[in-house]
C-alpha positions as CSV (number, residue, x, y, z in Angstrom):
1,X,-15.0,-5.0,8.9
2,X,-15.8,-8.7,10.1
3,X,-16.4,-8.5,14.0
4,X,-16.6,-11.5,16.3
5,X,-19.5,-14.0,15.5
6,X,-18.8,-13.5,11.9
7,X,-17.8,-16.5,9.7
8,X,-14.1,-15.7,8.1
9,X,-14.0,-15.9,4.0
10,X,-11.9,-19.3,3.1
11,X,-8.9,-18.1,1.1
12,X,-6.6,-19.6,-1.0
13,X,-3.3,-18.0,-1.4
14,X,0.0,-18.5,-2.5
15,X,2.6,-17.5,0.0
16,X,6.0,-18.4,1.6
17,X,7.3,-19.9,4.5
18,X,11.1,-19.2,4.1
19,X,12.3,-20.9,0.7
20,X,9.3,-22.6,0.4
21,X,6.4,-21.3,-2.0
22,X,3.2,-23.5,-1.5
23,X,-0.7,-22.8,-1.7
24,X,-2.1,-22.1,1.8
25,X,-6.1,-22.3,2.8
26,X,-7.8,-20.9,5.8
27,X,-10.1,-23.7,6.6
28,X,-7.5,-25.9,6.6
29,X,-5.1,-24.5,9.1
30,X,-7.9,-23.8,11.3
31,X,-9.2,-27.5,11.6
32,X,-5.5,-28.2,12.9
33,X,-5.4,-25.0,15.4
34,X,-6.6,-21.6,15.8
35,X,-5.2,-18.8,13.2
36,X,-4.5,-15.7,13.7
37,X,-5.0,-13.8,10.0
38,X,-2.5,-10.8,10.2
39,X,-3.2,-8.6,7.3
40,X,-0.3,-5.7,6.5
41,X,-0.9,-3.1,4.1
42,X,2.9,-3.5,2.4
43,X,6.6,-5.3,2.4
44,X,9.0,-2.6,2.2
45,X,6.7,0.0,4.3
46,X,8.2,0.4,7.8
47,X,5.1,0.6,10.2
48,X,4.5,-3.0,8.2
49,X,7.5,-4.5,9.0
50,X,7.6,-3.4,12.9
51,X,4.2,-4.9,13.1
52,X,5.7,-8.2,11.9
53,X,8.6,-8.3,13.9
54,X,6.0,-7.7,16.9
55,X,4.2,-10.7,16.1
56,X,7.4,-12.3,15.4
57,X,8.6,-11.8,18.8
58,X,5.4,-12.6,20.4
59,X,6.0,-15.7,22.7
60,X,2.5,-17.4,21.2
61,X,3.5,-20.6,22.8
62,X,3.2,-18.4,26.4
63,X,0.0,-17.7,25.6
64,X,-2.1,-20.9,24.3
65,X,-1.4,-24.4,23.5
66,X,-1.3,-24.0,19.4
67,X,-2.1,-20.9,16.9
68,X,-1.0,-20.3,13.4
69,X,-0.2,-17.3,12.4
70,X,-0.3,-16.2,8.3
71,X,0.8,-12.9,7.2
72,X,-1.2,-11.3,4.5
73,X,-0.5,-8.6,2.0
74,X,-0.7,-7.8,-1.5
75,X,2.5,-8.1,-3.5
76,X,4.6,-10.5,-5.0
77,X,6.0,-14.0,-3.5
78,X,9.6,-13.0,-4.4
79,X,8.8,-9.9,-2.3
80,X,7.2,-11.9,0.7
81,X,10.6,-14.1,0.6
82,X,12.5,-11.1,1.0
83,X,10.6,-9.1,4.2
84,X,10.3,-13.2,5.7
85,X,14.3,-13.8,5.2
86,X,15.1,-10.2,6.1
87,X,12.8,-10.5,9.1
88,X,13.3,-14.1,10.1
89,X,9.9,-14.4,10.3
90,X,8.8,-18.1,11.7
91,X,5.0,-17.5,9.5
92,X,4.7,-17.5,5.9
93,X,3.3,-14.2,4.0
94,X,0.6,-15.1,1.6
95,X,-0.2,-12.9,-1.1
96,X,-3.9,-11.0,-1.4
97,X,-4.2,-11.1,-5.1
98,X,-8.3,-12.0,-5.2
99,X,-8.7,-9.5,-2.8
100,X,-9.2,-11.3,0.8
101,X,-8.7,-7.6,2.6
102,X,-11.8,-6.6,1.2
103,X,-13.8,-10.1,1.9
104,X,-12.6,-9.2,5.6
105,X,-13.6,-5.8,5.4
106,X,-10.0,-4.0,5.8
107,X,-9.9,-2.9,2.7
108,X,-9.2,1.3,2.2
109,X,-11.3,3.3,-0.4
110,X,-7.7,3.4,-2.4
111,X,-7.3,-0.2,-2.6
112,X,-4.9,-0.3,0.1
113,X,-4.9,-2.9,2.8
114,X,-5.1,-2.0,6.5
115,X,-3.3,-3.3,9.6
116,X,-5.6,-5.8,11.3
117,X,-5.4,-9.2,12.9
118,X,-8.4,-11.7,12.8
119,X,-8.5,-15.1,15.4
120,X,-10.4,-17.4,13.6
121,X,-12.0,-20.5,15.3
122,X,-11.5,-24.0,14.3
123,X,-14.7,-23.3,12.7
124,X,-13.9,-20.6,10.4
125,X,-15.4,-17.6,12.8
126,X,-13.9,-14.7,13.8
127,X,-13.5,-15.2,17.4
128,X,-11.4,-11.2,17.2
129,X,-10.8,-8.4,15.2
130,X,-8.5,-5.7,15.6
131,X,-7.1,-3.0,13.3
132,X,-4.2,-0.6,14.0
133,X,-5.1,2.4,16.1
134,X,-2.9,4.7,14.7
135,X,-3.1,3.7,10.6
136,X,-2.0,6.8,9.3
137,X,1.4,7.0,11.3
138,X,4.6,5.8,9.1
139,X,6.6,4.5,11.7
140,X,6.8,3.0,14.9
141,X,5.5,-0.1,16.0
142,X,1.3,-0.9,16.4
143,X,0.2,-1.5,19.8
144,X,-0.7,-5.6,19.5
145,X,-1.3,-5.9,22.7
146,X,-5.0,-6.4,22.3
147,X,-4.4,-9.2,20.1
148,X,-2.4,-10.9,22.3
149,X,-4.3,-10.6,25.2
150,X,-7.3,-12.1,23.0
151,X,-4.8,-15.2,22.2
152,X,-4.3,-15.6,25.7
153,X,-8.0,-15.7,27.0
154,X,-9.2,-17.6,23.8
């Protein structure tokens, strides 16, 4: 797993923010402000969806002047649509299709992704990495408190 100092992997995925299906890239959103890379294992799975409504609810305007925040999973777009409407989530959800998760090291030995946030820099390092304490729990919502706390002092 990347740890901070590391340079993040530049991505290119497609996701959605709302209706709208567009091509996002890392670099790119962090020349305009840091980003917080919040990877989820899947849409439907309920541990998954209370970790996005958590960062969701997260007052990240509190806590520093400006942050992006992209959700990332694999799956389908039409899928990400759905959990982002259902959830009202104010991020888009960009699909892991070249395998990102395992460029950022939070990739399981089955090909699964696990629960872990990255802040990257405006210069593409990691500046934090966390990863759900509790990864093989099925419901309930992950502690994010470290990653907020690391938002707040960066």
């Amino acid at each position: 797993m990347l740890d901070a100092g590391d340079p993040a992997p530049d991505f290119d995925l497609d996701g959605t923010d709302g209706e709208t299906v567009g091509a996002y890239r890392l670099s790119a959103a962090a020349r305009r402000a840091p980003v917080l890379v919040a990877f989820y294992t899947a849409d439907f799975e309920p541990r998954c969806r209370a970790y996005l409504g958590a960062l969701r609810d997260t007052d990240w305007a509190g806590l520093t002047d400006a942050i992006a925040v992209l959700g990332v999973a694999p799956g389908t777009v039409e899928d990400h649509r759905q959990v982002a409407s259902d959830l009202d989530l104010p991020f888009p959800l960009l699909v892991d299709d070249p395998g990102v998760d395992d460029q950022f090291g939070v990739q399981r030995p089955d090909g699964s992704t696990q629960r872990a946030a990255f802040l990257v820099d405006r210069r593409c390092r990691v500046e934090f990495a966390w990863t759900d304490p509790e990864p093989d729990r099925e419901s309930g919502t992950p502690d994010i408190d470290p990653i907020r706390s690391a938002v707040a002092r960066f």
